[in-house]
DONU-986057 format. One record per residue (C-alpha): residue in three letters; x, y, z. Coordinates in steps of 0.02 Angstrom, whole numbers, plus 32768, in hexadecimal, padded with zeros to 4 digits. Each point is the difference from the previous one (the first is absolute). Example, Ala and Ser with C-alpha at 12.3 -4.5 7.8 and 13.67 -1.06 7.14 Angstrom:
REM residues 2
ALA82677F1F8186SER804580AC7FDF
This chain:
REM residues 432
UNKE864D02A8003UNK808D7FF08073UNK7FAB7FBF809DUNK7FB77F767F78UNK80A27FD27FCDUNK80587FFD80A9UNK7F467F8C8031UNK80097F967F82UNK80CA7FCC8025UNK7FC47FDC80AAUNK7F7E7F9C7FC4UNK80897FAC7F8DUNK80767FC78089UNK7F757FC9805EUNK7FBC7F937F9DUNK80BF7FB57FBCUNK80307FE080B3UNK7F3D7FA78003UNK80077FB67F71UNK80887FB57FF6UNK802F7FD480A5UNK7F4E7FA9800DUNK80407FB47F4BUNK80877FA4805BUNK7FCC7FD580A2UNK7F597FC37FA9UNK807C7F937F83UNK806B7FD180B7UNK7F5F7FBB804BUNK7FAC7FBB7F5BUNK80B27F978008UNK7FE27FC280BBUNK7F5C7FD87FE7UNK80007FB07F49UNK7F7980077F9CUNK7F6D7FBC8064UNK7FFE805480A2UNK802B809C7FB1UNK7F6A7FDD7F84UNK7FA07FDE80B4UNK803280B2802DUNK7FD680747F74UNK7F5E7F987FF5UNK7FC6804180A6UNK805480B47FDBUNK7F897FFF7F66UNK7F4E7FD88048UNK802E805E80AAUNK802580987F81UNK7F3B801A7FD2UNK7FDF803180A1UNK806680A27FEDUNK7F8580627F84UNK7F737FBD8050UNK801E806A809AUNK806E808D7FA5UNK7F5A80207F9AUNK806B80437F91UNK801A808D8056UNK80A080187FF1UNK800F805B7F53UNK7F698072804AUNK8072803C80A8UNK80A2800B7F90UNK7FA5808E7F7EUNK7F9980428097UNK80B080148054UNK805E804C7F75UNK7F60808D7FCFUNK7FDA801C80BDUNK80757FD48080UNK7F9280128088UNK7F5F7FA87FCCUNK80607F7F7FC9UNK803B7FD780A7UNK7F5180068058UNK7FC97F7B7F70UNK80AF7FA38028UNK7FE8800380B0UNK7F397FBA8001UNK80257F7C7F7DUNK80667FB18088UNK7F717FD88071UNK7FAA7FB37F65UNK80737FA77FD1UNK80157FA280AEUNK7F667FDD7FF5UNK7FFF7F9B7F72UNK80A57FAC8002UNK7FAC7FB680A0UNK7F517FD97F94UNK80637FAD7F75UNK80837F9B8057UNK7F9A7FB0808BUNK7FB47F7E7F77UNK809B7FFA7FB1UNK80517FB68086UNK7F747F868024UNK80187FC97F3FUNK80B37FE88023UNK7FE47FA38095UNK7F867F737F9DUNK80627FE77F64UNK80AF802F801AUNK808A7F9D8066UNK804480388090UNK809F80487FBAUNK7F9C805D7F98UNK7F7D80498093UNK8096804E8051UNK805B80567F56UNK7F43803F7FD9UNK7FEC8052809BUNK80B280448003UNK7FDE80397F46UNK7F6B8060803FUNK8055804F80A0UNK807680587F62UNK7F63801E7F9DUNK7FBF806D8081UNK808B80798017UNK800E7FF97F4EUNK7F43804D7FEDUNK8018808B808EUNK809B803E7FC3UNK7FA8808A7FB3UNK80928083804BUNK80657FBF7F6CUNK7F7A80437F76UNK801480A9805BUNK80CF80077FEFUNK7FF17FCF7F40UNK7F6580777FDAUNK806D808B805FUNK80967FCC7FA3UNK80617FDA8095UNK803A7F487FD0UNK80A680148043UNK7FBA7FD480B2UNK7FA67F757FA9UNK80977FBB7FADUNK805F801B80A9UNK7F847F988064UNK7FCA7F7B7F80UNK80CF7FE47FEBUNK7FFE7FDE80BFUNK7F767F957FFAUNK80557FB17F6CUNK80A97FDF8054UNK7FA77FB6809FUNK7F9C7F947F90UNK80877FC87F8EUNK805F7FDB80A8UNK7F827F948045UNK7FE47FA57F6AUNK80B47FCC7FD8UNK7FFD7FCA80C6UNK7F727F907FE7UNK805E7FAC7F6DUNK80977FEB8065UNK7F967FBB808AUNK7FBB7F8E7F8BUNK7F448028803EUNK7F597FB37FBAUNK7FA1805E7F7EUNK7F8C80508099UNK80818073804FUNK801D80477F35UNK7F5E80668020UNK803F80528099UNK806A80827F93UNK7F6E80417FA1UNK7FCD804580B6UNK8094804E801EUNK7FF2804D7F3BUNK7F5F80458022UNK7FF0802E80C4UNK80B280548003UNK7FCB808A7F74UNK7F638005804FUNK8047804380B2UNK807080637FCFUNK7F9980807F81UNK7F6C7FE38073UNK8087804E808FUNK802C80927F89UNK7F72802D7FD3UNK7FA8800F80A5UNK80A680678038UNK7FE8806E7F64UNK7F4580187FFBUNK7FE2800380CEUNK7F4C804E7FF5UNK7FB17F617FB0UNK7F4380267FCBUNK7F7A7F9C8079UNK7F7C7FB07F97UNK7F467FED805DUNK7FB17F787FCFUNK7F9180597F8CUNK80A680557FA0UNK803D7F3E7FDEUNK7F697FC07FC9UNK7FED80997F7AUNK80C27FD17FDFUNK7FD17F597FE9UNK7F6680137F79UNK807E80657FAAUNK80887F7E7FEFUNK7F7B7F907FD3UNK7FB680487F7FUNK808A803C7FA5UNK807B7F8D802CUNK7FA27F517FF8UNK801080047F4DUNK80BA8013801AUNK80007F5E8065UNK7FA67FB57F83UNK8076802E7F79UNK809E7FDA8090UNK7FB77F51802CUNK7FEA7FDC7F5AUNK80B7801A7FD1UNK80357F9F8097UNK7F847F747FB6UNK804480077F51UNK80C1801E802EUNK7FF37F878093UNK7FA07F7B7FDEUNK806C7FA17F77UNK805F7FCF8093UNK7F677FBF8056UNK7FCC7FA87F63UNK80907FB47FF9UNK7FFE7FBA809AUNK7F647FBB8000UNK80147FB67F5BUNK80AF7FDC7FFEUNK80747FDB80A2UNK806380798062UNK809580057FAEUNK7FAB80427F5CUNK7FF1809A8079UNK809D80068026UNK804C7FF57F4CUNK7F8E80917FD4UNK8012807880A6UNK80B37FDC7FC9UNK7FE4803B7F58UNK7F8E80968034UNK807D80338084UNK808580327F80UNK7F8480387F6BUNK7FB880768076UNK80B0804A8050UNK801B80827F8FUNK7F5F80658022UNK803580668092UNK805380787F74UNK7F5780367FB9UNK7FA57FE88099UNK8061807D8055UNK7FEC80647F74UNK7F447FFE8001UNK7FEE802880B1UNK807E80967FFAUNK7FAE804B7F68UNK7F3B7FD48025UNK7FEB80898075UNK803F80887F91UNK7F847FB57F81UNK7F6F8004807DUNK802C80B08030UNK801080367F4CUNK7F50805B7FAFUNK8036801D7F6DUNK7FA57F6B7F95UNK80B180217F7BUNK80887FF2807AUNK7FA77F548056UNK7FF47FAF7F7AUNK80BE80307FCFUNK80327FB1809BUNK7F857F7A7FE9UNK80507FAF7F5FUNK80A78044804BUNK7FE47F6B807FUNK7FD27F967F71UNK809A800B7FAEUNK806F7FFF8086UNK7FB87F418039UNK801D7FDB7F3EUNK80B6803E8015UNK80347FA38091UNK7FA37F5C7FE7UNK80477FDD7F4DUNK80BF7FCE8031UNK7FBF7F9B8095UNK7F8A7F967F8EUNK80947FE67F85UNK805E7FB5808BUNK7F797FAD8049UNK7FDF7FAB7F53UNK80BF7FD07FDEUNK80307FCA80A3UNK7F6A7FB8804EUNK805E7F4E8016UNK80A7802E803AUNK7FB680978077UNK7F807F6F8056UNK80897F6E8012UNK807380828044UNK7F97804E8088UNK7F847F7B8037UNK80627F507FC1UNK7FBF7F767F9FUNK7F787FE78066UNK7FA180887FB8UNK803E7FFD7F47UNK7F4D7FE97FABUNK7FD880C88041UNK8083802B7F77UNK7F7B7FD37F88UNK7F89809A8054UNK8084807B8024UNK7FDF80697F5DUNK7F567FFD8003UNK7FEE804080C2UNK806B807A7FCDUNK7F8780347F81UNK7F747FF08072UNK805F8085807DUNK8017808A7F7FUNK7F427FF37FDAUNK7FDD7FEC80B8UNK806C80A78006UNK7FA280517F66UNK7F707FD3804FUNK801D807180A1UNK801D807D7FAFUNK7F5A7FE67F98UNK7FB47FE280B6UNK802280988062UNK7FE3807D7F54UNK7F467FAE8008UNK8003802180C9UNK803180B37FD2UNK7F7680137F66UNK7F777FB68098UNK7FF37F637F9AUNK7FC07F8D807DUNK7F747FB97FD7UNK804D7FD37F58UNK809E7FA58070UNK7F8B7FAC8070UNK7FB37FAC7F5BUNK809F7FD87F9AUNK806A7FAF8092UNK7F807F8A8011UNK7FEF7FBF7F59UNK80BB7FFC7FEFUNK80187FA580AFUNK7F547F717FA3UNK806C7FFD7F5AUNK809B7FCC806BUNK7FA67F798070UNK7FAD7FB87F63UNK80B1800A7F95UNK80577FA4808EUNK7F7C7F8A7FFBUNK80227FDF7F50UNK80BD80087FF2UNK80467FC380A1UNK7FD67F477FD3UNK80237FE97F60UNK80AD807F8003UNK801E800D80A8UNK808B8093803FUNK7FEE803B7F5CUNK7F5A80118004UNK7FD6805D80A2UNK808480797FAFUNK7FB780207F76UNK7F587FFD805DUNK803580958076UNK8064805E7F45UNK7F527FFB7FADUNK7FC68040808EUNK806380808026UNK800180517F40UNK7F397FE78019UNK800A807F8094UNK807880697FBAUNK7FE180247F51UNK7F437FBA7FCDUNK7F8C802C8068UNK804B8096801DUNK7FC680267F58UNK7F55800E8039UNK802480898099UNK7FC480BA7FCAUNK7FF67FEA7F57UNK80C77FAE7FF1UNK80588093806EUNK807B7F76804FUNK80207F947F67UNK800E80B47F9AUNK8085803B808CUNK80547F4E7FE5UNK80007FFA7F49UNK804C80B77FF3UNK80847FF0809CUNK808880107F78UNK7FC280BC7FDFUNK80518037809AUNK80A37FE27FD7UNK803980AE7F9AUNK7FD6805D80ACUNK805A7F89806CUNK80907FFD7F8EUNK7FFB80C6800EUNK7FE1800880BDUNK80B07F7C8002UNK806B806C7F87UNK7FCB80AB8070UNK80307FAE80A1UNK80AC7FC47FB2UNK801280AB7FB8UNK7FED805480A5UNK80687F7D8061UNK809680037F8DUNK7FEF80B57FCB
Protein backbone atom coordinates (compact mmCIF):
# COMPACT_ATOMS: atom_id res chain seq x y z
CA UNK A 1 0.00 0.00 0.00
CA UNK A 2 2.84 2.20 0.62
CA UNK A 3 4.60 2.18 -2.75
CA UNK A 4 0.78 3.17 -4.01
CA UNK A 5 0.63 5.95 -1.86
CA UNK A 6 4.16 7.32 -2.30
CA UNK A 7 3.01 6.64 -6.59
CA UNK A 8 0.12 8.25 -6.47
CA UNK A 9 1.74 11.72 -4.68
CA UNK A 10 4.09 11.62 -7.52
CA UNK A 11 1.50 11.34 -9.83
CA UNK A 12 -0.19 14.31 -7.84
CA UNK A 13 2.60 16.85 -8.19
CA UNK A 14 2.95 15.92 -11.59
CA UNK A 15 0.02 16.57 -12.79
CA UNK A 16 -0.43 20.17 -10.42
CA UNK A 17 2.81 21.43 -11.85
CA UNK A 18 0.96 20.18 -15.50
CA UNK A 19 -2.01 21.25 -14.89
CA UNK A 20 -1.81 24.17 -13.81
CA UNK A 21 1.10 25.62 -15.24
CA UNK A 22 -0.43 24.58 -18.75
CA UNK A 23 -3.72 26.39 -17.03
CA UNK A 24 -1.87 29.63 -17.12
CA UNK A 25 0.34 29.74 -19.84
CA UNK A 26 -2.70 28.36 -21.96
CA UNK A 27 -4.81 31.54 -20.33
CA UNK A 28 -1.21 33.81 -21.15
CA UNK A 29 -1.44 32.80 -24.82
CA UNK A 30 -5.38 32.57 -25.17
CA UNK A 31 -4.77 36.49 -24.03
CA UNK A 32 -2.11 37.20 -26.90
CA UNK A 33 -3.92 35.60 -29.34
CA UNK A 34 -7.67 36.64 -28.51
CA UNK A 35 -10.28 34.68 -29.30
CA UNK A 36 -9.96 33.84 -33.00
CA UNK A 37 -6.55 32.69 -33.61
CA UNK A 38 -6.58 30.85 -30.52
CA UNK A 39 -9.99 29.30 -31.77
CA UNK A 40 -7.69 28.69 -35.15
CA UNK A 41 -5.35 26.73 -32.88
CA UNK A 42 -7.29 24.31 -30.82
CA UNK A 43 -9.27 23.71 -34.08
CA UNK A 44 -6.30 22.12 -35.69
CA UNK A 45 -5.16 20.49 -32.18
CA UNK A 46 -8.64 18.80 -32.33
CA UNK A 47 -8.83 17.12 -35.86
CA UNK A 48 -4.91 16.46 -35.80
CA UNK A 49 -5.85 14.56 -32.37
CA UNK A 50 -7.77 11.53 -34.30
CA UNK A 51 -4.83 10.50 -35.71
CA UNK A 52 -3.37 9.41 -32.33
CA UNK A 53 -5.69 6.20 -31.71
CA UNK A 54 -5.67 5.40 -35.12
CA UNK A 55 -2.05 4.36 -34.98
CA UNK A 56 -1.95 3.61 -31.04
CA UNK A 57 -4.62 0.85 -31.94
CA UNK A 58 -5.40 1.16 -28.69
CA UNK A 59 -2.75 -0.53 -27.55
CA UNK A 60 -1.79 1.21 -24.99
CA UNK A 61 -4.11 -0.10 -22.11
CA UNK A 62 -3.02 -3.75 -23.56
CA UNK A 63 1.10 -2.99 -22.93
CA UNK A 64 0.26 -1.12 -19.56
CA UNK A 65 -1.65 -4.57 -17.96
CA UNK A 66 0.79 -6.77 -20.03
CA UNK A 67 3.56 -4.68 -18.23
CA UNK A 68 2.26 -4.70 -14.78
CA UNK A 69 1.31 -8.98 -14.87
CA UNK A 70 4.57 -9.72 -16.86
CA UNK A 71 7.29 -7.42 -16.99
CA UNK A 72 9.08 -9.00 -19.56
CA UNK A 73 6.49 -9.87 -22.24
CA UNK A 74 5.27 -6.71 -21.88
CA UNK A 75 8.33 -5.17 -23.14
CA UNK A 76 8.77 -7.50 -26.27
CA UNK A 77 4.95 -6.35 -27.13
CA UNK A 78 6.17 -2.60 -26.21
CA UNK A 79 9.14 -2.82 -28.16
CA UNK A 80 7.36 -4.38 -31.66
CA UNK A 81 4.39 -2.03 -31.41
CA UNK A 82 6.91 0.60 -32.21
CA UNK A 83 7.67 -0.57 -35.68
CA UNK A 84 3.85 -0.71 -36.23
CA UNK A 85 3.18 2.10 -35.25
CA UNK A 86 5.73 3.95 -37.67
CA UNK A 87 4.29 2.44 -40.05
CA UNK A 88 1.08 3.80 -39.86
CA UNK A 89 1.62 7.25 -38.60
CA UNK A 90 3.38 7.39 -42.08
CA UNK A 91 0.07 5.57 -43.86
CA UNK A 92 -2.30 8.00 -42.14
CA UNK A 93 -0.59 11.32 -42.35
CA UNK A 94 0.62 11.29 -45.95
CA UNK A 95 -3.18 12.12 -47.15
CA UNK A 96 -3.59 14.18 -44.38
CA UNK A 97 -1.21 16.49 -45.39
CA UNK A 98 -2.34 16.50 -49.00
CA UNK A 99 -5.93 17.46 -47.47
CA UNK A 100 -4.32 20.23 -45.66
CA UNK A 101 -2.52 21.39 -48.50
CA UNK A 102 -6.04 21.79 -50.80
CA UNK A 103 -8.30 23.32 -48.29
CA UNK A 104 -6.36 24.95 -45.65
CA UNK A 105 -4.32 28.35 -45.87
CA UNK A 106 -0.96 28.54 -45.68
CA UNK A 107 -0.65 29.50 -42.05
CA UNK A 108 -2.51 26.69 -41.36
CA UNK A 109 -0.28 23.99 -43.70
CA UNK A 110 2.67 24.89 -41.56
CA UNK A 111 0.87 24.63 -37.75
CA UNK A 112 -0.63 21.17 -39.23
CA UNK A 113 2.53 19.80 -40.03
CA UNK A 114 4.23 21.15 -36.89
CA UNK A 115 1.12 19.68 -34.94
CA UNK A 116 1.89 16.33 -36.45
CA UNK A 117 5.80 16.41 -35.94
CA UNK A 118 4.41 16.50 -31.86
CA UNK A 119 1.85 13.89 -32.69
CA UNK A 120 4.44 11.50 -33.56
CA UNK A 121 6.58 11.55 -30.53
CA UNK A 122 3.50 11.67 -28.73
CA UNK A 123 2.45 8.02 -30.24
CA UNK A 124 6.06 6.38 -29.68
CA UNK A 125 6.44 7.45 -26.31
CA UNK A 126 5.44 4.14 -25.20
CA UNK A 127 8.63 4.17 -22.47
CA UNK A 128 6.24 6.34 -20.43
CA UNK A 129 3.40 3.45 -20.17
CA UNK A 130 6.28 1.25 -18.85
CA UNK A 131 7.41 3.88 -15.82
CA UNK A 132 3.58 4.23 -14.76
CA UNK A 133 2.72 0.38 -15.13
CA UNK A 134 6.06 -0.18 -13.01
CA UNK A 135 5.06 2.48 -10.68
CA UNK A 136 8.06 4.48 -11.23
CA UNK A 137 6.34 7.97 -12.06
CA UNK A 138 8.74 9.91 -10.22
CA UNK A 139 11.11 9.80 -13.36
CA UNK A 140 8.03 10.62 -15.32
CA UNK A 141 7.09 13.58 -13.28
CA UNK A 142 10.89 14.57 -13.30
CA UNK A 143 11.11 14.58 -17.09
CA UNK A 144 7.59 15.75 -18.12
CA UNK A 145 8.38 18.89 -15.45
CA UNK A 146 11.50 19.55 -17.65
CA UNK A 147 9.76 19.33 -20.69
CA UNK A 148 7.17 21.49 -19.02
CA UNK A 149 9.55 24.29 -17.91
CA UNK A 150 11.24 24.37 -21.45
CA UNK A 151 7.87 24.57 -22.97
CA UNK A 152 6.38 27.10 -20.70
CA UNK A 153 9.70 29.05 -21.44
CA UNK A 154 9.35 29.07 -25.00
CA UNK A 155 5.90 29.93 -24.99
CA UNK A 156 6.01 33.05 -22.78
CA UNK A 157 9.11 33.99 -25.30
CA UNK A 158 6.96 33.78 -28.24
CA UNK A 159 4.43 36.15 -26.53
CA UNK A 160 7.06 38.55 -25.70
CA UNK A 161 8.30 38.30 -29.20
CA UNK A 162 5.00 39.00 -30.32
CA UNK A 163 5.13 35.97 -32.99
CA UNK A 164 2.27 34.86 -35.47
CA UNK A 165 0.01 32.07 -34.45
CA UNK A 166 2.48 29.49 -36.56
CA UNK A 167 5.50 29.54 -34.26
CA UNK A 168 2.61 28.67 -31.15
CA UNK A 169 2.81 25.04 -32.48
CA UNK A 170 6.48 24.78 -32.15
CA UNK A 171 6.16 24.13 -28.20
CA UNK A 172 3.97 21.12 -28.55
CA UNK A 173 7.30 19.59 -30.17
CA UNK A 174 9.34 20.39 -27.58
CA UNK A 175 6.31 18.89 -25.03
CA UNK A 176 6.32 15.76 -26.74
CA UNK A 177 9.98 15.03 -28.30
CA UNK A 178 11.79 16.12 -24.97
CA UNK A 179 9.92 13.22 -22.80
CA UNK A 180 10.31 11.15 -25.61
CA UNK A 181 14.36 11.24 -25.57
CA UNK A 182 14.92 11.19 -22.50
CA UNK A 183 12.89 7.79 -21.23
CA UNK A 184 13.73 6.39 -24.63
CA UNK A 185 17.67 7.13 -23.30
CA UNK A 186 16.88 5.42 -19.92
CA UNK A 187 15.44 2.83 -20.90
CA UNK A 188 17.88 1.60 -23.48
CA UNK A 189 20.67 2.28 -20.60
CA UNK A 190 18.52 0.18 -18.21
CA UNK A 191 17.36 -2.65 -20.40
CA UNK A 192 20.82 -2.91 -22.73
CA UNK A 193 19.96 -6.48 -24.17
CA UNK A 194 16.94 -5.20 -26.28
CA UNK A 195 15.01 -8.32 -27.90
CA UNK A 196 15.57 -8.47 -32.00
CA UNK A 197 12.32 -9.12 -33.67
CA UNK A 198 12.57 -11.20 -37.28
CA UNK A 199 10.26 -10.26 -39.42
CA UNK A 200 8.09 -13.16 -38.82
CA UNK A 201 8.09 -12.32 -34.71
CA UNK A 202 6.58 -8.64 -35.74
CA UNK A 203 4.16 -9.73 -37.99
CA UNK A 204 2.72 -12.38 -35.24
CA UNK A 205 3.10 -9.14 -32.84
CA UNK A 206 1.25 -7.28 -35.15
CA UNK A 207 -2.01 -9.73 -35.74
CA UNK A 208 -2.00 -9.65 -32.06
CA UNK A 209 -2.30 -5.93 -31.54
CA UNK A 210 -4.73 -6.04 -34.17
CA UNK A 211 -6.99 -8.21 -33.14
CA UNK A 212 -7.27 -7.37 -29.74
CA UNK A 213 -6.46 -3.97 -29.80
CA UNK A 214 -8.43 -2.60 -32.98
CA UNK A 215 -11.45 -2.62 -31.01
CA UNK A 216 -9.63 -0.42 -28.53
CA UNK A 217 -8.98 2.10 -31.33
CA UNK A 218 -12.27 1.92 -32.21
CA UNK A 219 -13.56 2.68 -28.82
CA UNK A 220 -10.24 5.45 -28.48
CA UNK A 221 -11.14 7.16 -31.86
CA UNK A 222 -14.46 7.27 -30.99
CA UNK A 223 -13.89 9.24 -27.77
CA UNK A 224 -11.55 11.52 -29.60
CA UNK A 225 -14.65 11.92 -32.14
CA UNK A 226 -17.22 12.57 -29.49
CA UNK A 227 -14.93 14.70 -26.99
CA UNK A 228 -13.25 16.48 -29.93
CA UNK A 229 -15.41 17.16 -32.41
CA UNK A 230 -17.77 19.91 -30.73
CA UNK A 231 -14.88 22.02 -31.40
CA UNK A 232 -14.81 21.04 -35.01
CA UNK A 233 -18.53 21.54 -35.22
CA UNK A 234 -18.23 24.58 -34.08
CA UNK A 235 -16.01 25.74 -36.36
CA UNK A 236 -17.51 24.72 -39.24
CA UNK A 237 -20.79 25.93 -38.23
CA UNK A 238 -19.93 28.80 -36.26
CA UNK A 239 -16.56 31.03 -36.64
CA UNK A 240 -13.35 30.61 -34.87
CA UNK A 241 -13.78 32.43 -32.04
CA UNK A 242 -16.76 30.16 -30.87
CA UNK A 243 -13.68 27.77 -30.49
CA UNK A 244 -11.92 29.79 -28.66
CA UNK A 245 -14.68 30.78 -26.05
CA UNK A 246 -15.20 27.07 -25.53
CA UNK A 247 -11.35 25.65 -25.50
CA UNK A 248 -11.38 28.50 -22.97
CA UNK A 249 -14.10 27.10 -21.09
CA UNK A 250 -12.91 23.40 -21.43
CA UNK A 251 -9.42 24.40 -20.40
CA UNK A 252 -10.46 25.30 -16.84
CA UNK A 253 -13.50 22.69 -16.47
CA UNK A 254 -11.09 20.07 -17.22
CA UNK A 255 -8.02 21.36 -14.78
CA UNK A 256 -8.94 19.67 -11.87
CA UNK A 257 -8.70 16.07 -13.21
CA UNK A 258 -5.08 15.35 -12.72
CA UNK A 259 -6.19 14.53 -8.92
CA UNK A 260 -8.18 11.42 -9.92
CA UNK A 261 -6.25 10.71 -12.87
CA UNK A 262 -3.26 10.20 -10.94
CA UNK A 263 -5.17 8.31 -8.77
CA UNK A 264 -6.40 5.85 -11.33
CA UNK A 265 -3.14 5.17 -12.79
CA UNK A 266 -1.38 4.60 -9.34
CA UNK A 267 -4.08 2.26 -8.16
CA UNK A 268 -5.03 0.34 -11.67
CA UNK A 269 -2.17 -1.88 -11.51
CA UNK A 270 -2.77 -3.20 -8.06
CA UNK A 271 -6.34 -3.83 -9.38
CA UNK A 272 -5.08 -5.69 -12.49
CA UNK A 273 -2.73 -7.70 -10.35
CA UNK A 274 -5.42 -8.46 -7.82
CA UNK A 275 -7.38 -12.22 -8.39
CA UNK A 276 -9.40 -12.09 -5.95
CA UNK A 277 -12.91 -11.14 -7.84
CA UNK A 278 -13.86 -9.42 -3.82
CA UNK A 279 -10.91 -7.30 -3.31
CA UNK A 280 -11.17 -5.81 -7.26
CA UNK A 281 -14.16 -4.88 -7.08
CA UNK A 282 -13.44 -3.13 -3.49
CA UNK A 283 -10.92 -1.16 -5.20
CA UNK A 284 -13.06 -0.79 -8.15
CA UNK A 285 -15.93 1.33 -6.46
CA UNK A 286 -13.02 2.59 -4.15
CA UNK A 287 -12.02 4.57 -7.42
CA UNK A 288 -15.55 5.42 -7.88
CA UNK A 289 -15.90 7.22 -4.89
CA UNK A 290 -12.82 8.82 -4.69
CA UNK A 291 -13.60 10.78 -8.36
CA UNK A 292 -17.08 11.54 -6.54
CA UNK A 293 -15.08 13.04 -3.58
CA UNK A 294 -12.82 15.25 -5.31
CA UNK A 295 -15.00 16.45 -8.18
CA UNK A 296 -17.93 17.76 -5.92
CA UNK A 297 -16.15 21.08 -4.37
CA UNK A 298 -14.64 21.86 -7.82
CA UNK A 299 -18.16 21.80 -9.52
CA UNK A 300 -19.52 24.03 -6.66
CA UNK A 301 -16.96 26.52 -7.54
CA UNK A 302 -17.15 26.05 -11.00
CA UNK A 303 -20.99 26.73 -10.77
CA UNK A 304 -20.65 29.94 -8.42
CA UNK A 305 -17.85 31.53 -9.94
CA UNK A 306 -17.97 30.70 -13.50
CA UNK A 307 -18.17 34.64 -14.46
CA UNK A 308 -15.73 36.21 -12.23
CA UNK A 309 -13.09 33.06 -12.66
CA UNK A 310 -13.43 33.62 -16.84
CA UNK A 311 -13.20 37.63 -16.82
CA UNK A 312 -10.35 37.27 -14.44
CA UNK A 313 -8.12 34.84 -16.26
CA UNK A 314 -8.89 35.24 -19.96
CA UNK A 315 -10.55 39.12 -20.02
CA UNK A 316 -13.62 40.25 -21.55
CA UNK A 317 -12.90 38.91 -24.63
CA UNK A 318 -13.86 35.56 -23.69
CA UNK A 319 -16.74 36.26 -21.14
CA UNK A 320 -19.57 34.15 -22.99
CA UNK A 321 -17.32 30.69 -21.90
CA UNK A 322 -18.56 31.64 -18.35
CA UNK A 323 -21.87 30.46 -19.51
CA UNK A 324 -20.13 26.66 -20.17
CA UNK A 325 -17.76 26.59 -17.34
CA UNK A 326 -20.13 24.44 -15.06
CA UNK A 327 -21.22 22.24 -17.41
CA UNK A 328 -17.49 21.20 -18.77
CA UNK A 329 -16.85 20.75 -15.46
CA UNK A 330 -19.52 18.26 -15.31
CA UNK A 331 -18.56 16.75 -18.44
CA UNK A 332 -14.81 16.12 -16.84
CA UNK A 333 -15.98 14.24 -13.75
CA UNK A 334 -18.00 11.90 -16.09
CA UNK A 335 -15.13 11.88 -18.54
CA UNK A 336 -13.17 10.82 -15.26
CA UNK A 337 -15.93 8.23 -14.15
CA UNK A 338 -15.80 7.07 -17.34
CA UNK A 339 -12.01 5.90 -17.20
CA UNK A 340 -12.39 4.34 -14.63
CA UNK A 341 -15.49 2.43 -16.17
CA UNK A 342 -12.99 2.06 -19.27
CA UNK A 343 -9.99 0.32 -18.02
CA UNK A 344 -12.36 -2.10 -15.37
CA UNK A 345 -14.00 -3.31 -18.87
CA UNK A 346 -10.24 -3.59 -20.37
CA UNK A 347 -9.48 -5.68 -17.24
CA UNK A 348 -12.96 -7.91 -17.42
CA UNK A 349 -11.71 -8.48 -21.55
CA UNK A 350 -14.67 -6.39 -22.54
CA UNK A 351 -13.69 -5.41 -25.88
CA UNK A 352 -15.82 -6.23 -28.19
CA UNK A 353 -18.57 -4.68 -26.07
CA UNK A 354 -16.18 -1.14 -26.03
CA UNK A 355 -15.56 -1.32 -29.62
CA UNK A 356 -19.56 -1.22 -30.05
CA UNK A 357 -20.56 1.39 -27.40
CA UNK A 358 -17.85 4.15 -28.26
CA UNK A 359 -19.20 4.22 -31.48
CA UNK A 360 -22.71 4.84 -30.86
CA UNK A 361 -21.81 7.34 -28.22
CA UNK A 362 -19.19 9.18 -30.59
CA UNK A 363 -22.95 8.98 -33.65
CA UNK A 364 -25.17 10.30 -30.66
CA UNK A 365 -22.62 13.23 -30.16
CA UNK A 366 -22.18 14.15 -33.97
CA UNK A 367 -25.97 14.00 -34.41
CA UNK A 368 -26.62 16.09 -30.91
CA UNK A 369 -24.19 18.74 -32.11
CA UNK A 370 -25.95 18.76 -35.17
CA UNK A 371 -29.04 19.54 -33.43
CA UNK A 372 -27.98 21.91 -30.65
CA UNK A 373 -25.11 23.90 -31.93
CA UNK A 374 -27.45 26.08 -34.16
CA UNK A 375 -30.20 26.76 -32.42
CA UNK A 376 -28.12 27.13 -28.68
CA UNK A 377 -24.87 27.47 -29.73
CA UNK A 378 -21.85 27.17 -26.78
CA UNK A 379 -24.44 25.90 -24.81
CA UNK A 380 -25.36 23.45 -26.89
CA UNK A 381 -22.14 21.65 -27.93
CA UNK A 382 -21.87 21.51 -24.02
CA UNK A 383 -24.55 19.95 -23.34
CA UNK A 384 -24.04 17.84 -26.51
CA UNK A 385 -20.61 16.42 -25.24
CA UNK A 386 -22.59 16.17 -21.06
CA UNK A 387 -25.22 13.87 -22.67
CA UNK A 388 -22.68 12.27 -24.07
CA UNK A 389 -20.48 11.69 -21.64
CA UNK A 390 -23.29 10.31 -18.89
CA UNK A 391 -24.34 8.08 -22.10
CA UNK A 392 -20.79 6.45 -21.94
CA UNK A 393 -20.50 6.39 -18.45
CA UNK A 394 -23.55 5.30 -16.82
CA UNK A 395 -26.17 3.81 -19.67
CA UNK A 396 -24.82 1.69 -21.72
CA UNK A 397 -22.77 0.47 -19.30
CA UNK A 398 -25.85 -1.02 -18.04
CA UNK A 399 -25.89 -3.44 -20.75
CA UNK A 400 -22.01 -4.87 -20.16
CA UNK A 401 -22.09 -8.52 -18.34
CA UNK A 402 -25.28 -8.46 -17.14
CA UNK A 403 -24.78 -4.63 -15.23
CA UNK A 404 -21.26 -5.57 -13.42
CA UNK A 405 -20.01 -1.80 -14.06
CA UNK A 406 -23.23 0.11 -13.42
CA UNK A 407 -23.70 -2.50 -10.22
CA UNK A 408 -19.94 -1.50 -9.09
CA UNK A 409 -21.08 2.25 -9.70
CA UNK A 410 -24.34 2.19 -8.05
CA UNK A 411 -22.82 0.43 -4.82
CA UNK A 412 -19.32 2.55 -4.71
CA UNK A 413 -20.69 3.98 -1.39
CA UNK A 414 -20.40 0.33 0.21
CA UNK A 415 -16.77 0.71 0.47
CA UNK A 416 -16.63 3.27 2.71
CA UNK A 417 -16.84 1.32 6.42
CA UNK A 418 -13.45 -0.47 5.27
CA UNK A 419 -11.78 2.59 4.11
CA UNK A 420 -12.85 4.43 7.10
CA UNK A 421 -11.29 1.40 9.14
CA UNK A 422 -8.11 1.04 7.03
CA UNK A 423 -7.83 5.36 7.89
CA UNK A 424 -8.49 5.04 11.71
CA UNK A 425 -5.71 1.88 11.86
CA UNK A 426 -3.12 3.89 10.05
CA UNK A 427 -3.76 6.99 12.43
CA UNK A 428 -3.74 4.60 15.29
CA UNK A 429 -0.40 3.23 14.42
CA UNK A 430 1.11 6.67 13.42
CA UNK A 431 0.10 8.49 16.57
CA UNK A 432 0.30 5.51 18.89
Amino acid sequence: MKIIIVNTLWLILERVSLSLSGIFVSIYVARYLGPAQFGTLNYLLATIAIVVPLVQLGADSVIFNRIARRPNSGIRLMQASMSLRRRLFLLVVLPWLVWSASTQPLVNQWMTLLLLVSAYFSIQDVYKIYYDARLQSKRNTLINNLALLLSILLRLGLVSAALSPVWFAVPYILSSAVPYWIRHWLFQREQPLQPEFSPRQIGRYARYLLSVGLPLAISSLSIVIYTRIDQIMLGNLMDDRAVGWYSAAITLGQGWTFVPMALIVSLMPGIANNREPQEREYRIRLLYLLVLVTSLPVLLGLTLFAWPIIKLLYGEAFEPAAGILALSGLTAMFSVLGTVSYRSMVLFAGYRFIAIKMPLVALANVLMNLVLIPRYGLTGAAISTLLAEFLSFFVLNSFFRGGIITRLQLTCFCCLPRLISYLRKEHVKYTG
